[in-house]
N, C-alpha and C positions, 0 to 999 in steps of 0.2 A: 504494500500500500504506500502510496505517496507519501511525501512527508507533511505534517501537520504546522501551516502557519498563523499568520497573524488577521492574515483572510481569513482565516476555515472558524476561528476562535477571538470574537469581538467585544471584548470590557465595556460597560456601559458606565457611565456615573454610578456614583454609590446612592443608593438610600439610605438615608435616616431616620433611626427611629428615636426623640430622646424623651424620658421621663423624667420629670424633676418635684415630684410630687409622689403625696402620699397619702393614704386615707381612701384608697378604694380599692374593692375588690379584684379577682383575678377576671371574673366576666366582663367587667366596665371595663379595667385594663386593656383585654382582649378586642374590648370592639374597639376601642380607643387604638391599636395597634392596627387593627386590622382597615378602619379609615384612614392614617398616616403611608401604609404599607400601599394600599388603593390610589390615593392621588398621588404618590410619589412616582408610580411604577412605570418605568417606559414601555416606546412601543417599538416589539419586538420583531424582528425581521419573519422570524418561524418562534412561536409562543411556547411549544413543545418542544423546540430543542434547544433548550439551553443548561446552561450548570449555573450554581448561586452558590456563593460562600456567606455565611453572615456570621458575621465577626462583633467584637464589644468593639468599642471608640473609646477614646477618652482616656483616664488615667490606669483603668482597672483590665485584666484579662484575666486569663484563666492558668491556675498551676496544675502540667500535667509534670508528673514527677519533678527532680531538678530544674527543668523548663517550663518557660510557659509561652501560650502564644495566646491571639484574641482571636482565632477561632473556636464557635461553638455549632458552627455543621455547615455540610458540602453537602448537597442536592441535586437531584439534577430533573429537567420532565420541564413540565409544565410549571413556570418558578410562581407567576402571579397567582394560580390557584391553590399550588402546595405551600406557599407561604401563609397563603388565607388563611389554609388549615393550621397551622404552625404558631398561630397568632396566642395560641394557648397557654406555652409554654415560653415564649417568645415574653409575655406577660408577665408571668410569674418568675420570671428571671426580674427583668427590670422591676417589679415590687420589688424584690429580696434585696435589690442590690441599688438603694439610693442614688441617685442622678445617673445611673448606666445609662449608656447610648448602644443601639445596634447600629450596626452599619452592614448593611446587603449588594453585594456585587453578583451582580447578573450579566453571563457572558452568554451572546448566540454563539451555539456551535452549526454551522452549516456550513457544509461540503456538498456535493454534486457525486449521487453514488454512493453517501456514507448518512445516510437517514439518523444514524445510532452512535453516529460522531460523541454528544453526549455523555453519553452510559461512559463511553471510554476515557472522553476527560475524566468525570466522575471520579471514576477507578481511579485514574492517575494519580488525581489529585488527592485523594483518601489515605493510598501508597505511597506518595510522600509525606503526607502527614506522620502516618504512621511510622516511616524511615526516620524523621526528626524527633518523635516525639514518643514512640514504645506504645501509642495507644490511638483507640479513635477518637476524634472531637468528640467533646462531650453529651452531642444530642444526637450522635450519628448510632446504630445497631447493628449496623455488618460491615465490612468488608464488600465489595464488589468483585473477589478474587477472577470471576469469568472472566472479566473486561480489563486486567491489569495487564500492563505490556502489549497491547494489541497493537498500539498506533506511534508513529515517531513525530516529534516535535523537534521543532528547528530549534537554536539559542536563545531566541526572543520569546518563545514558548514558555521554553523550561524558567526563564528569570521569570515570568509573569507566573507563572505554580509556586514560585520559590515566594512571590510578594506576596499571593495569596492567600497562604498557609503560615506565613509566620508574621514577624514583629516588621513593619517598614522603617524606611530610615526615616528620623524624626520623632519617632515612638519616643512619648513618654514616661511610662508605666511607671506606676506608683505600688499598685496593688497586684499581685497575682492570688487568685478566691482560688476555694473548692467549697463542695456543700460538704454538711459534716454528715453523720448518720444519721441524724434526725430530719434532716432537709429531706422532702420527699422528694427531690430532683437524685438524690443520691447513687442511688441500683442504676440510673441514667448513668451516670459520670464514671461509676467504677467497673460498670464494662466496657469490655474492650481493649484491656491492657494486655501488649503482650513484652515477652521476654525479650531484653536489648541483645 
């Protein structure tokens, strides 16, 4: 298969989500997410094929072992509708977590011949994650093992997976969180760790 550029895989602005308030529920949250998440959303070349990283902003990320990064999940499909759905837990993070910002990057995967383009960044990007970091982002549940190694990516590819998944330059981070065992986000966060 051809190699995979900056054609085939196109970053869009980021979305933002931010909360700076407190005194409401995870459902008001949710719909309060889920209208920010809606007017924000671009419009997308093919709606179905694309990949979404959604990351924290701001001072706070996430501690996966030693490291930390501000990703909390890689997706891929249909991003305006499965974000919809996501708006849930998307919520209940930002309660927990005083003035957190999400920030969602939405990239079209589209090739000519490669409908599933997607699924493979996906993968890709999942498998590096886990190459940096011993585990999946924290709201992620599998592995995409099918679809890892299928496609090759030029240089400008691979730095834009590398920005994706980890700390950028300018990163301030103050905080790296984990939920403890009492946080029901918990059994979320603690799988998917594997052996360095």
């Amino acid at each position: 298969m051809a190699l995979v550029t900056k054609q085939h895989i196109r970053w869009r602005e980021p979305i933002s989500v931010t909360f700076g308030f407190t005194g409401i529920d995870a459902a008001e949250a949710a719909t309060l997410v889920r209208s920010r998440l809606t007017s924000q959303f671009p419009d997308l070349d093919k709606p179905s094929q694309c990949v979404y990283v959604v990351r924290l902003r701001g001072s706070v990320a996430i501690a996966y072992g030693d490291e930390f990064s501000p990703v909390i999940y890689i997706g891929e499909g249909n991003a305006a509708t499965r974000l919809y759905n996501h708006a849930r837990w998307i919520a209940q993070l930002l309660i927990a977590v005083p003035n957190a910002e999400i920030e969602i990057r939405v990239a079209d995967c589209v090739r000519t011949n490669d409908a599933e383009l997607c699924q493979y960044v996906e993968a890709d990007l999942i498998a590096a994650f886990i190459a940096k970091y011993n585990c999946l982002p924290w709201f992620n549940r599998q592995r995409e093992k099918k679809c890892v190694g299928k496609r090759n990516y030029d240089d400008f590819v691979r730095t834009e997976f590398i920005q994706r998944i980890g700390k950028v330059q300018g990163s301030r981070y103050l905080w790296a969180i984990r939920p403890t065992t009492n946080n029901d986000q918990y059994d979320q966060y603690a799988t998917g760790w594997y052996e360095s």
